[in-house]
N, C-alpha and C positions, 0 to 999 in steps of 0.2 A: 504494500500500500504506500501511497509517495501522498505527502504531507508538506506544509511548510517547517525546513526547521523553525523560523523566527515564533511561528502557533505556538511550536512544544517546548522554545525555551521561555516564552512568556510565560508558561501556566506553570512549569514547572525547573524550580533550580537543581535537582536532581537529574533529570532528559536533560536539559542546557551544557551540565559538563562532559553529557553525549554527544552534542551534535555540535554545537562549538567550541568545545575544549582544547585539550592537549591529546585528546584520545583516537586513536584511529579511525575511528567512524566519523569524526568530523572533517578527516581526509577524502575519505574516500566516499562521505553522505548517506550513506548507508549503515543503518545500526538493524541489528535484529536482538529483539526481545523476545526470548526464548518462552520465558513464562506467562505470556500473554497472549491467548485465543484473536483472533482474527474480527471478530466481534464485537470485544472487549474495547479494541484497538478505536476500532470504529465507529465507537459511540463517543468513545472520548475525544477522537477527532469531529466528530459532527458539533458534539458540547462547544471547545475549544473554538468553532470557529463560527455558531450562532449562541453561546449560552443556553443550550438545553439540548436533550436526547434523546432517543424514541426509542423504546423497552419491544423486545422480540412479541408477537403473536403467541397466544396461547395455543395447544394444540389442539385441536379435536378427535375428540376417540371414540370409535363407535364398535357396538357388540354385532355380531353376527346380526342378532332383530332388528338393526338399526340401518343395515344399509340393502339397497333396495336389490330386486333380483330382474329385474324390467331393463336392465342395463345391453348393453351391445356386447354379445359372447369373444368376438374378435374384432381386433383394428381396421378389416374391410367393412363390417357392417358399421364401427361406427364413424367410416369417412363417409358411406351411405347414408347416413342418415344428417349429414352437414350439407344444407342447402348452398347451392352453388350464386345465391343471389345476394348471400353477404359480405357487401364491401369491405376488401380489404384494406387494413388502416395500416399508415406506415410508420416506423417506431420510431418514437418523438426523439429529435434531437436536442442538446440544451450543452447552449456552449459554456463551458470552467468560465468563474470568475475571474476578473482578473486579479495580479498581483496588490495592484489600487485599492479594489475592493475589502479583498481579504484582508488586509492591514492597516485597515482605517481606522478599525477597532475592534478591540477582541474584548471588549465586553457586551452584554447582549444587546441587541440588538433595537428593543422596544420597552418601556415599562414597564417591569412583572408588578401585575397584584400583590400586595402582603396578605398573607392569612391573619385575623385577626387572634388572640387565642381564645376559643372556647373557657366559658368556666360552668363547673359541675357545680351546681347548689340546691337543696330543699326547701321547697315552699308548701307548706302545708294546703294549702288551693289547686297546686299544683302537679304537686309530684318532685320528684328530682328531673333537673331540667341540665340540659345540654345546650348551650350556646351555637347556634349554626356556625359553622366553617366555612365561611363565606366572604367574600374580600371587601377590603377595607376601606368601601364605603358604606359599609353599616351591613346587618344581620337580623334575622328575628331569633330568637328562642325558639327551643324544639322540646314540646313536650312527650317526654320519655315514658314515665309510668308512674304508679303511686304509691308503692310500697311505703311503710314505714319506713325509719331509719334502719333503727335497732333491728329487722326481719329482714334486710336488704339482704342478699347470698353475697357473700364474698369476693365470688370470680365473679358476678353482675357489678360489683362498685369497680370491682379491677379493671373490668374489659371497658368502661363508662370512661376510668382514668387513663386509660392503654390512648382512647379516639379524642384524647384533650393535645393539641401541639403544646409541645416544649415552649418555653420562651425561646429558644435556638431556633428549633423549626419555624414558630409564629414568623420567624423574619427570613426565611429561605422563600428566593422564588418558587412561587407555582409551576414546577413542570408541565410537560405535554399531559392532556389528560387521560386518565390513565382508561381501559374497558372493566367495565365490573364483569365478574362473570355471574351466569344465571343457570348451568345443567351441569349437571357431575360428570359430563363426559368430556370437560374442557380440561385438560392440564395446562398446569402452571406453574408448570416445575421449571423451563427454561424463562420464565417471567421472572421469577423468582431471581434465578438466578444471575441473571445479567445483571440487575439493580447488586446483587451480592460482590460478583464480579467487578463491576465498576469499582465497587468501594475498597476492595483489597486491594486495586490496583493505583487508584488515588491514595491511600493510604500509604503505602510503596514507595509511592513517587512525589509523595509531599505536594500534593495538588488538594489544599482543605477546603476551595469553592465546591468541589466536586465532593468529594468525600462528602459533603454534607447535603449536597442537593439528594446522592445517590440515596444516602440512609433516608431525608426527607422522601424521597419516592416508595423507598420499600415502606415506610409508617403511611403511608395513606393505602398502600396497596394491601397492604396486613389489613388495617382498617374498614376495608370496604369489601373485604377477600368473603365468600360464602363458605365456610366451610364446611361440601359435604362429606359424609363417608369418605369416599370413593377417592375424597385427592387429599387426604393425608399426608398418603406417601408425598405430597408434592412438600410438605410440610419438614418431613423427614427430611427428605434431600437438602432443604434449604440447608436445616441445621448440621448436618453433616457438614454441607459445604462450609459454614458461618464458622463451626468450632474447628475444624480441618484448615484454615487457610486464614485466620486472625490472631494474634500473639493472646499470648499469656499473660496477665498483670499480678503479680504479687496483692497488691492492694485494693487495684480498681480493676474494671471491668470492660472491656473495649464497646465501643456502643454498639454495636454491629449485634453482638453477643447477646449485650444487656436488651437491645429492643425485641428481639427474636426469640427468647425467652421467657418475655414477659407475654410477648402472645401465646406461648406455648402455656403457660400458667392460666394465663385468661380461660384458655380454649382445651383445660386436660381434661375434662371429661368427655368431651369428644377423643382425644390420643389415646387417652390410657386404654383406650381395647383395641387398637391396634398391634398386629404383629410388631409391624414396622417398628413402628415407636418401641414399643417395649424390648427389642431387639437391640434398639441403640443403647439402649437404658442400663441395659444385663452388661453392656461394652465397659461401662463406667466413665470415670477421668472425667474433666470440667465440666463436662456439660450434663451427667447427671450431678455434681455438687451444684451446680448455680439452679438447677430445676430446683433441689429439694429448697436448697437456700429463699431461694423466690415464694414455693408453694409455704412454707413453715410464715414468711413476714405477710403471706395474705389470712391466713388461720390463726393467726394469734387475735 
């Protein structure tokens, strides 16, 4: 993939002593980064050169009853069945920007909305209310439900506090928006993972704009994510990936970790009958300590 050096040393002083240093790649312009998927690459290069990036398609998976049997047995019948009267379109050209353009300015591009932050509070009228998430010219209130205080479930206050932005986040631009899913035959295990992806590789390379848009992206996508049955595993995989490929802290927690966990808390009554899950669980090491650690500070 051929890039502007000047992109990748603006965003990052780590790339920079690659591609204009003292180091042979900045001879010869060519660096390869071995540890980085082609993907990855390429969302970071889309961010870098408008301020935002666009997360893979989820997949669609369908059982035997799902896909249809009316279909064209072979390749001849189905060029037979393609009407010879529709016009053929020819494939859109679109000339690179220029040099000018691309370095006018490498920050984004147009005003991002601010989120405002949601606040969780009980009104006996009311119910416990949620603040819409909504940009920052104003919001209504979302009436949630009406439980008492003291009879609220636990993971219900957690998951209420999970869909509140951070003060950090509150002031992250709004990404591309994101598709909710609606059938359990949608995987979203490579959605998942590209926002994952991004952030270990900003992380890596000391790009914290991005680092943070990236985890801002996966908290709205946990957020609005349905969990059914059926894509768990999509759940599983994440955290594999999250504790598999984020450092260890002695005393803190990498956020990556701590956000991903905390949905996993919110939402263990749905994991805990999962193979999957519980397979990771039996593994041990961090990421069953920070489950128990997480589920013990919501039960107390």
């Amino acid at each position: 993939m051929i890039v502007h050096s000047g992109m990748v040393a603006h965003h990052s002083a780590v790339l920079r002593k690659l591609v204009d240093g003292d180091m042979a790649e900045a001879t010869t312009r060519v660096a390869t980064l071995v540890d980085v998927d082609p993907g990855t690459f390429a969302r970071f290069s889309q961010w870098g050169y408008t301020g935002d990036y666009a997360a893979v398609h989820a997949e669609m998976l369908l059982d035997s009853s799902m896909i249809g049997t009316d279909r064209p047995d072979t390749e001849e019948e189905s060029h037979d069945s393609e009407s010879d009267d529709v016009p053929k379109v020819a494939p859109l050209e679109v000339a690179p920007p220029s040099d000018e353009e691309l370095f006018q300015d490498f920050s984004p591009r147009s005003p991002r909305a601010l989120r405002k932050k949601p606040q969780l509070s009980w009104n006996h009228q009311t119910g416990w209310c949620l603040s819409d998430r909504s940009h920052a010219d104003g919001g209504t209130r979302a009436r949630l439900s009406r439980p008492e205080a003291s009879s609220m479930a636990p993971t219900r206050k957690a998951w209420l506090e999970f869909q509140i932005l951070s003060p950090e986040e509150s002031s992250t631009p709004v990404g591309l928006k994101a598709y909710v899913n609606s059938e359990p035959g949608e995987d979203y295990t490579e959605v998942f993972l590209c926002h994952a992806r991004l952030y270990v590789f900003a992380e890596k390379y000391d790009i914290e704009p991005l680092r943070r848009l990236s985890k801002h992206n996966m908290h709205r996508l946990l957020s609005d994510f349905h969990l059914y049955t059926e894509r768990v595993g999509d759940i599983v995989a994440l955290l594999r990936y999250v504790y598999g490929n984020t450092p260890h802290r002695a005393h803190t927690r990498d956020e990556l970790r701590e956000l991903v966990m905390k949905y996993i808390v919110c939402q263990y009554d749905k994991m805990a009958p999962s193979e999957e899950f519980l397979d990771l669980m039996e593994e041990g090491g961090a990421c069953v300590r920070d489950c128990l650690s997480m589920l013990s500070g919501i039960v107390k």
